[in-house]
C-alpha positions in Angstrom: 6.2 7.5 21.8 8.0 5.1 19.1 8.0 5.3 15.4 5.6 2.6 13.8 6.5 -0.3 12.2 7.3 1.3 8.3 8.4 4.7 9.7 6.0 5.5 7.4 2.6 7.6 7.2 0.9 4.2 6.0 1.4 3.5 9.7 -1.7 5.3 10.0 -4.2 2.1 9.5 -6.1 2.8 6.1 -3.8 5.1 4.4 -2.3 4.6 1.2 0.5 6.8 -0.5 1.1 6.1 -4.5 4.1 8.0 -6.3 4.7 8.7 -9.8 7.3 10.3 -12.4 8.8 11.6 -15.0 12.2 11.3 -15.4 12.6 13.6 -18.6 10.6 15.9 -17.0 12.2 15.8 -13.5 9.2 15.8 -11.7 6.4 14.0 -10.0 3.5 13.4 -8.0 2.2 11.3 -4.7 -1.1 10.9 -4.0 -2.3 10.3 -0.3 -5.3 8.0 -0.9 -7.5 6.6 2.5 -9.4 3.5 2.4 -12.7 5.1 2.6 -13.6 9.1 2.9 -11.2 10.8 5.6 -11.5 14.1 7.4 -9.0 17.0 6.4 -8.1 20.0 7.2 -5.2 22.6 6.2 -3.4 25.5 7.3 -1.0 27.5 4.8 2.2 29.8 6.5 3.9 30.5 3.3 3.3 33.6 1.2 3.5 32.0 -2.0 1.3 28.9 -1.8 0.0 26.5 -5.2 -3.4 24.8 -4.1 -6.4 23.5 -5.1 -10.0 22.8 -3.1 -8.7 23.6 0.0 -11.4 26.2 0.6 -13.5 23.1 1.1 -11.4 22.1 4.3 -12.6 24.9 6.3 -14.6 23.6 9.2 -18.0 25.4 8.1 -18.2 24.2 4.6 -20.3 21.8 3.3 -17.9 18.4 2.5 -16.3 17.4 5.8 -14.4 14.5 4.6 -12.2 14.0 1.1 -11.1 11.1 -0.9 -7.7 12.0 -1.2 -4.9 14.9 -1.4 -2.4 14.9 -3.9 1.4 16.7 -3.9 2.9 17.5 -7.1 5.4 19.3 -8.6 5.3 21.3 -11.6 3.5 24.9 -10.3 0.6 26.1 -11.2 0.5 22.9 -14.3 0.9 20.3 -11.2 -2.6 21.1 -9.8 -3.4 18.9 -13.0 -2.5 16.1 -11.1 -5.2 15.8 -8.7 -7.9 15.6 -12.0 -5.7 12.2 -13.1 -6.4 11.0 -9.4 -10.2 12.3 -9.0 -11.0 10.8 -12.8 -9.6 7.0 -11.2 -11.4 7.4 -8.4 -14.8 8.5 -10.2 -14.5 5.2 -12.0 -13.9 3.0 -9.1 -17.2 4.1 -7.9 -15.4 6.9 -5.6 -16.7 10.5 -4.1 -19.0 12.5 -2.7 -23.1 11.3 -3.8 -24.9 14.1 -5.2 -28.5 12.4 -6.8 -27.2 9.4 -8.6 -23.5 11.2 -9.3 -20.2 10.7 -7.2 -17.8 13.7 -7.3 -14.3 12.4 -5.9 -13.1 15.7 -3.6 -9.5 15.6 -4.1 -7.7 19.0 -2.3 -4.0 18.9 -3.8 -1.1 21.2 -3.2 1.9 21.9 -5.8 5.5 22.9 -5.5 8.1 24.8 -8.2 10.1 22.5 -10.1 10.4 24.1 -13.3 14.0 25.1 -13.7 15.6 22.3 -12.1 17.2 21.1 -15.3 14.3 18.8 -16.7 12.7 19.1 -20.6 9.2 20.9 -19.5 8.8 21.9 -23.3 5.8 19.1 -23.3 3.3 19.2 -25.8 0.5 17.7 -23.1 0.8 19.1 -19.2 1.9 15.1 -17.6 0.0 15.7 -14.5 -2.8 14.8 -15.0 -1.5 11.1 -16.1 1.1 11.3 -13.0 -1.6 11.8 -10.9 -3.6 8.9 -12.5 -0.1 6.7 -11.7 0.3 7.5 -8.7 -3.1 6.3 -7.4 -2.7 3.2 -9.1 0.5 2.5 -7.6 -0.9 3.4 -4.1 0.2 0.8 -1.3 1.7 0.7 2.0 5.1 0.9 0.8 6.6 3.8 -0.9 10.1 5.8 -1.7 11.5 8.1 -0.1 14.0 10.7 -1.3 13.5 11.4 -4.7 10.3 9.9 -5.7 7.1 11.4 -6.3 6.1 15.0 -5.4 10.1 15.1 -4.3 11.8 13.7 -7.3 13.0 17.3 -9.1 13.0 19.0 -5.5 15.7 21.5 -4.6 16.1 23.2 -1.3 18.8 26.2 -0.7 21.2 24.0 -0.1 21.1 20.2 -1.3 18.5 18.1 -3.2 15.2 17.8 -1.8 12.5 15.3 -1.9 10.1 13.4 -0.4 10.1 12.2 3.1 8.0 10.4 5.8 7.7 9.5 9.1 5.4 8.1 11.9 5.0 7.8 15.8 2.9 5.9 18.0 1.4 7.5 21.6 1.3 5.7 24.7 -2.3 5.8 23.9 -1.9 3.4 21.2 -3.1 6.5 18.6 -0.9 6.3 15.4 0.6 9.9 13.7 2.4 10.2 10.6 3.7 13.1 8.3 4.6 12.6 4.7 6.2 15.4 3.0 7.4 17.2 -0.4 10.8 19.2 0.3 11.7 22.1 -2.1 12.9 24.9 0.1 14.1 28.4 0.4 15.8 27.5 3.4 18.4 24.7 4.5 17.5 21.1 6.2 21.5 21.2 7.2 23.3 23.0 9.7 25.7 25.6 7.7 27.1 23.5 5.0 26.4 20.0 7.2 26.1 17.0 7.7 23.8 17.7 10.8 20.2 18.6 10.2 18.4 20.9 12.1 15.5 18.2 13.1 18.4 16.3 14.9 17.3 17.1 18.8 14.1 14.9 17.3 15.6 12.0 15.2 14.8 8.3 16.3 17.3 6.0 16.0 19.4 6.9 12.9 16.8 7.0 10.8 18.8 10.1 8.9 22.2 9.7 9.9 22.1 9.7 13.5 24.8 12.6 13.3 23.2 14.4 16.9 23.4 18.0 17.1 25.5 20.3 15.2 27.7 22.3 17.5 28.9 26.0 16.7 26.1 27.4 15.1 26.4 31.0 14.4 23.1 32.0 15.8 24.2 35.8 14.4 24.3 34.8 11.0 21.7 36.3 8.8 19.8 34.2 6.3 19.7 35.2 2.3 17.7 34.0 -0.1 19.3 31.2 -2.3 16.2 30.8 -4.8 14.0 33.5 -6.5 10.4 34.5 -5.7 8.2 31.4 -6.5 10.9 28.8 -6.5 10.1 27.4 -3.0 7.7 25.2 -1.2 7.3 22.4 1.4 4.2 20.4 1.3 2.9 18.5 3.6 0.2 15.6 5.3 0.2 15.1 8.7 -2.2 12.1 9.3 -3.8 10.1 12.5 -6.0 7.4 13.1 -7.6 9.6 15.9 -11.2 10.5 15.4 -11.2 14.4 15.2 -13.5 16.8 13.9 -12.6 19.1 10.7 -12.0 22.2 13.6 -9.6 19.6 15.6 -7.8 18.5 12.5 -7.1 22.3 11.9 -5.3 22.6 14.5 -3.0 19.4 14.2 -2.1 21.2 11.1 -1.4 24.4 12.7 1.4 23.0 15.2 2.6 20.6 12.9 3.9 23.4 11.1 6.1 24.3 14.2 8.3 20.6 12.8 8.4 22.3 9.5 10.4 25.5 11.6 12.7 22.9 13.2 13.8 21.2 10.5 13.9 24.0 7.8 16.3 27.3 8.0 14.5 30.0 7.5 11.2 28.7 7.0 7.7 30.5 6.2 9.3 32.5 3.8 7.2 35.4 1.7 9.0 33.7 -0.9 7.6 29.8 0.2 3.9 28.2 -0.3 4.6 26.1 3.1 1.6 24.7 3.8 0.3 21.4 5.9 -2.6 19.4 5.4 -3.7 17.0 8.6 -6.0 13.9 8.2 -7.9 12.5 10.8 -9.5 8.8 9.7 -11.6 8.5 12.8 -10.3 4.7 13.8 -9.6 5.9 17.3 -11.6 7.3 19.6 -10.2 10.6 21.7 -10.6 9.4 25.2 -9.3 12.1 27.0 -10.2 15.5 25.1 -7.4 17.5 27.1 -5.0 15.9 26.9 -4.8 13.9 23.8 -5.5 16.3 21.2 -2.5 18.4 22.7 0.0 15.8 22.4 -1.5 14.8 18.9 0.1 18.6 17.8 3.1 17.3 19.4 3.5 14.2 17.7 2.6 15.9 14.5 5.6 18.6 14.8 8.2 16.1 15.3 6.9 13.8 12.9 7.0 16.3 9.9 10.5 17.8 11.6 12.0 14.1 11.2 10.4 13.7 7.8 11.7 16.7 6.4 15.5 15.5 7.1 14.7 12.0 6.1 13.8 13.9 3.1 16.8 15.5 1.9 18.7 12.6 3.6 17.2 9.7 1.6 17.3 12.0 -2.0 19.9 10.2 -4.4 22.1 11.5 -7.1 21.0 11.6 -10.6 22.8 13.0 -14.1 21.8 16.7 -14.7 21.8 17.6 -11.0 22.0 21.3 -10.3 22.2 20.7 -6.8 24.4 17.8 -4.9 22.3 14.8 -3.0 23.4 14.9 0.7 24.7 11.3 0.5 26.8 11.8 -2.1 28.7 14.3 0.2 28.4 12.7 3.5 27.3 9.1 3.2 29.1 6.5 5.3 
């Protein structure tokens, strides 16, 4: 396995990501945007999760494919954005037929942003326009850091953000994760520089620091955010042809990346939840085989994503919490 040529989840042929924000607000949104109808699935670990439509993603329901999936900050008001993105997509002819209709089938997922420093006394909810930014400034090239769903993203430690990364198989099959960092636990080791998703970086594509030594494996975890505060959100996405049931289960080991690279994790206090994409390009020539390593390359893909995260997330005035960089940047 190697990363792709981005390091991106737009390695994945087909897939677009768009971000958008707000800058008074501190907050934003990304939009995951295919180039026709993908399959998607979703599995949810934390106990405190924002979503919206994913009931359709369960393998016996009616729509088996979606038009996009949207990440957003801004709790409960964030789900907003995925309207913004499902209203551009209705008018570029987009969505699921029913009669002479089309009805754009756009799952989203939020995390807490809200006291993070930014004005949120807005007179309109901004996600629904975020959203409709963010699709329009979908591409294969996006920020990292803090952009998008990650631009007023804490974790318990440093800033969080948004992050992204891909691998290809010795099969030729293409995985990527993109994700939405904001939580509970730390991406660092104690108080750093080494993140936990080290044993799986590539290269030194955050930091190449390798693996902290003299971690206090007695050390007992407290909770540096309140109830609500914290979530990670996340795509993992291939260009392997998988069914809605396959696709569940991508989603379901990917979230052992999001353990790796996130102390503690799962929290009853996180919505930690995974979405997995499947656009069908490829087909699964060895059904044993393949579709194990797929949960593979999806675990370490969101583990190195999550660090790149935190690692690319820059300082800005009004920060409660320090960027990573500006502590331990070379």
């Amino acid at each position: 396995m190697k990363p792709g040529k981005r390091n991106l989840i737009t390695d994945v042929a087909g897939l677009l990501v768009g971000n958008a924000e707000d800058a008074g607000v501190r907050t934003g949104a990304t939009v995951l945007l295919g180039a026709r109808p993908f399959v998607a699935a979703v599995h949810v670990m934390g106990g405190a999760p924002g979503t919206r439509e994913t009931d359709l993603l369960a393998p016996d329901k009616l729509v088996q494919e979606v038009d996009a999936l949207v990440l957003s900050g801004g709790s409960a008001f964030g789900l907003d954005a995925a309207s913004g993105v499902a209203d551009g997509l209705r008018a570029a002819g987009r969505g699921f037929a029913v009669g002479d209709m089309r009805v754009p089938i756009v799952p989203g997922a939020i995390l807490f942003d809200l006291l993070n420093g930014g004005d949120k006394e807005w007179r309109e909810n901004p996600y629904k326009r975020l959203g409709h930014e963010a699709l329009a400034a979908a591409g294969v090239d996006f920020a990292l850091g803090s952009a998008g769903a990650g631009f007023g993203a804490m974790t318990g430690t440093w800033k969080g953000g948004l992050g992204s990364a891909s691998l290809v198989l010795d099969c030729g099959i293409t995985v990527g994760a993109l994700v939405a960092v904001n939580a509970l636990g730390s991406v660092t080791v104690g108080d750093g520089p080494e993140f936990w998703a080290a044993p799986w970086e590539m290269g030194a594509e955050f930091g190449g620091l390798g693996v902290a030594q003299g971690h206090d494996p007695e050390a007992e975890p407290s909770p540096l955010k309140r109830m609500g505060e914290a979530t990670t959100i996340a795509i993992v996405a291939t260009d392997a042809a998988l069914t809605q049931a396959q696709a569940q289960r991508v989603a379901t080991a990917a979230h052992d990346g999001m353990a790796r690279a996130i102390v503690p994790s799962h929290t009853p206090y996180d919505g930690d939840l995974v979405f997995a994409v499947a656009t069908g390009a490829r087909p699964v020539t060895d059904p044993l085989v393949q579709p194990f390593v797929l949960g593979h390359a999806a675990a370490a893909c969101l583990a190195r994503a999550i660090a790149r995260a935190v690692f690319e997330a820059r300082p800005m005035p009004g920060d409660l919490q320090p960027a990573w960089r500006t502590r331990f940047a070379r």
